[in-house]
N, C-alpha and C positions, 0 to 999 in steps of 0.2 A: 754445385750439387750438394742439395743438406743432408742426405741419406747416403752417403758411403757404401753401405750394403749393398743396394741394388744399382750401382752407378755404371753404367758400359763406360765410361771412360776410367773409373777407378780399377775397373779388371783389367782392360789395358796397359795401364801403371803398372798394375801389377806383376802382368805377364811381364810385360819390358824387365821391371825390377829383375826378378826369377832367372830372363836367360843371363842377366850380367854374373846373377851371384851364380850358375850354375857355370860361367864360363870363368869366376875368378877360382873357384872351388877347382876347377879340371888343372887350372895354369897352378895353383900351387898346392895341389894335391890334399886341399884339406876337404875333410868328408862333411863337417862341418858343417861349412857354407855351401857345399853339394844338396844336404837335406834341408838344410834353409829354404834353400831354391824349389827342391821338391812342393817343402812347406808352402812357400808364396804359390808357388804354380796352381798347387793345390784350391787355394784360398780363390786366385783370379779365376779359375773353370768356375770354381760355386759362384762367385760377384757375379760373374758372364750369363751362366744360368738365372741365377736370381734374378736380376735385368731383364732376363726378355719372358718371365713367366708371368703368366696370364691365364686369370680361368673366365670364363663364358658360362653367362646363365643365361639362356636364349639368347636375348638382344642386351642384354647387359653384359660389357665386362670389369672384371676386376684386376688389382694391380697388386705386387707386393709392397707397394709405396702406401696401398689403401685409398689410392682410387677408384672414382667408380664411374664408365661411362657407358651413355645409353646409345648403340647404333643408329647412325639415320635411316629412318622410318625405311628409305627407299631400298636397301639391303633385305632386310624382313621383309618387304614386301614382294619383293624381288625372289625371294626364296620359295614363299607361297606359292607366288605363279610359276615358279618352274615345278613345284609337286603336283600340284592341280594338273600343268598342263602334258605333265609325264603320266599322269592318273586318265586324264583323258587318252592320250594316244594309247595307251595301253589296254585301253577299253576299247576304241574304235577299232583297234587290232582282234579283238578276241572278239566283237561282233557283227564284224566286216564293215562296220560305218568308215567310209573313207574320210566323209567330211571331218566327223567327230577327232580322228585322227590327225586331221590334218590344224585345224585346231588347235590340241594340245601340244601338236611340233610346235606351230606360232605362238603357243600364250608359254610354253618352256623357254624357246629363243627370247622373245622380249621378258621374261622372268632373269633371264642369265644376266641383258642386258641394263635392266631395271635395279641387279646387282651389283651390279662393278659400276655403276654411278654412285649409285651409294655407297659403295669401299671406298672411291676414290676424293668422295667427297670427305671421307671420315678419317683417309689419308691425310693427305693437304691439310683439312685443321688440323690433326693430332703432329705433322711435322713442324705447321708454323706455332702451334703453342707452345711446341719444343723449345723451337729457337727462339720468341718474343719470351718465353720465361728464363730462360738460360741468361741470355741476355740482358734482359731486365732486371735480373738478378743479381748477376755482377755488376750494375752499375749502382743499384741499394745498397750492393752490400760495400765499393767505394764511400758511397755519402753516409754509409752506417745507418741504414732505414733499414731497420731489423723488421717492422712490420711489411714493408711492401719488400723483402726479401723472402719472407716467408709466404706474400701472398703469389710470388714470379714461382715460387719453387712450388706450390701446388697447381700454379697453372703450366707447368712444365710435365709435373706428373701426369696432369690430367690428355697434355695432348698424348705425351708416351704412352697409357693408357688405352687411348684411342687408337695409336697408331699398331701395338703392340693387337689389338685387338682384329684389328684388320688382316694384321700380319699370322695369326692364327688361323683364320677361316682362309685364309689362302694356302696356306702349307694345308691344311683338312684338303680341302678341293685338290690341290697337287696329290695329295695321296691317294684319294679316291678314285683318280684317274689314273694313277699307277698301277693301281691296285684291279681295276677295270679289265 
């Protein structure tokens, strides 16, 4: 991982770190290495955060790595037809069109449908660019191929990105229907 900052495996380190020094701190009573541990804990909740933050501008997302990726078409599209077809039912409601209604229930379901192919697609890459960059990256950085390490560690970011981006509009949906 060339970015530390935003590493979920370095926040982990981290936290591991933190419970040791907070459990050497308790065995020998020094306050010391008690607020060390604080410190680090401190430090891996922000890593941990930082890591899974993501912001979304429509169909693009962003990374704090400074990646940038664009959803498969089929998600947006998929999103459209579920407005359209909640727009329609909505309508056929308020002026008794059955058909028109029943319609918009159909073009909402395959809308929903039409989404989660495209999450799942943008899944799967964003998981395997993880792993083929992680990977391929430790294996450069054996042979000391400082360029094709840094080109595994932006195709890394990029699926994290992706995946991270996926993982956004699903916690949105979960809430919405919490929230519901």
């Amino acid at each position: 991982m060339g970015d530390k900052n935003t590493s979920t495996l370095q926040s982990y380190v981290d936290s591991a770190t933190s419970a040791v020094q907070s459990a050497v701190g308790s065995i020998t009573g020094n306050t010391a290495d008690k607020e060390k541990a604080e410190q680090t804990k401190s430090k891996a909740e922000a890593e941990n955060d930082l890591s899974h933050a993501t912001a979304k501008a429509g169909p693009v997302n962003f990374s704090s790595s400074g990646a940038v990726t664009t959803d498969d078409p089929n998600r947006t599209q998929g999103s459209w037809n579920q407005t359209i077809g909640s727009g329609k039912e909505t309508l056929g409601n308020l002026v008794g069109a059955e058909g028109l209604k029943q319609q918009g229930i159909e073009q909402n379901r395959a809308g929903k449908e039409q989404e989660a192919r495209g999450q799942l697609s943008d899944l799967g890459s964003g998981v395997t660019d993880r792993a083929k960059g992680t990977i391929g990256g430790a294996v450069a950085g054996l042979t000391g191929d400082r360029e094709e390490q840094e080109r595994r560690q932006a195709q890394h970011d990029t699926g994290k990105t992706q995946q991270r981006g996926v993982e956004a509009d699903l916690q949105k949906q979960a809430d919405a229907q919490h929230n519901a």
